[in-house]
C-alpha positions as CSV (number, residue, x, y, z in Angstrom):
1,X,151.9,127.8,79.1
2,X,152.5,128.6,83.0
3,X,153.0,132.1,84.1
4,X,156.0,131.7,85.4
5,X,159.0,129.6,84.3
6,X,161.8,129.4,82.2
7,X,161.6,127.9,79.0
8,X,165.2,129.3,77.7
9,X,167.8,131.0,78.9
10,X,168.8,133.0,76.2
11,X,165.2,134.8,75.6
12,X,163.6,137.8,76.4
13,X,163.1,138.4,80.3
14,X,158.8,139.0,80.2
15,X,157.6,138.3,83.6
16,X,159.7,138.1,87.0
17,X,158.4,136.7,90.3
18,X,160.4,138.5,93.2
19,X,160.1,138.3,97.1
20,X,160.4,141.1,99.3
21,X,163.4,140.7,102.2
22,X,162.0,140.4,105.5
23,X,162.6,140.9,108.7
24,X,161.2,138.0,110.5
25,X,163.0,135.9,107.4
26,X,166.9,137.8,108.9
27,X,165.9,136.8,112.6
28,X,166.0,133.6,111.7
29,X,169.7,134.2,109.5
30,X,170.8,130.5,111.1
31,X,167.9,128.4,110.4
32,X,168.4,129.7,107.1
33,X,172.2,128.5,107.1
34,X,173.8,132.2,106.4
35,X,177.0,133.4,108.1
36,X,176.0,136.4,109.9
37,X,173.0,138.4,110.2
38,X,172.0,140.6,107.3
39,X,171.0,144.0,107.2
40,X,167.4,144.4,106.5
41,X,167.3,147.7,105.5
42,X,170.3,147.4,103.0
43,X,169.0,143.8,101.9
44,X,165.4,146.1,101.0
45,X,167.2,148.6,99.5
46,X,169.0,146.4,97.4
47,X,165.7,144.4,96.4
48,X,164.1,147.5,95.5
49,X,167.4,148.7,93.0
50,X,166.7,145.5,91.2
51,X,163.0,145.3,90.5
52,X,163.8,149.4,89.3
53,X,166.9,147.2,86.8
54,X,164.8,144.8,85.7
55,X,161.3,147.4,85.2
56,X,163.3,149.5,83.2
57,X,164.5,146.3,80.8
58,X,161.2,145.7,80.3
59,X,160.6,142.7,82.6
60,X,157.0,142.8,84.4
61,X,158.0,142.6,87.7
62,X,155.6,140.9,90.2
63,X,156.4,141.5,94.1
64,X,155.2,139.0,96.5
């Protein structure tokens, strides 16, 4: 079994692989096809609110 994966959609949430924003990734906001450019600091802020949702469901959250 890999470590990462989903194998159902209906189970229980154990492991979640997450990527931090960055701010090299929001200066380049057209290569990446979005509309305007984002704000990093709300985009991190945001990013850290849900690893906290998904921690305190009980997922293992892994940050890369």
């Amino acid at each position: 079994m890999s470590a990462y994966g989903c194998r159902s959609m209906w189970g229980t949430l154990e492991r979640v692989l997450v990527r931090r924003p960055l701010a090299e990734d929001a200066a380049r906001w057209r290569e990446h096809g979005w509309h305007a450019p984002p704000d990093v600091s709300a985009a991190q802020a945001e990013h850290e609110a849900l690893c906290l949702l998904l921690e305190e469901a009980g997922a293992d959250v892994v940050v890369s």
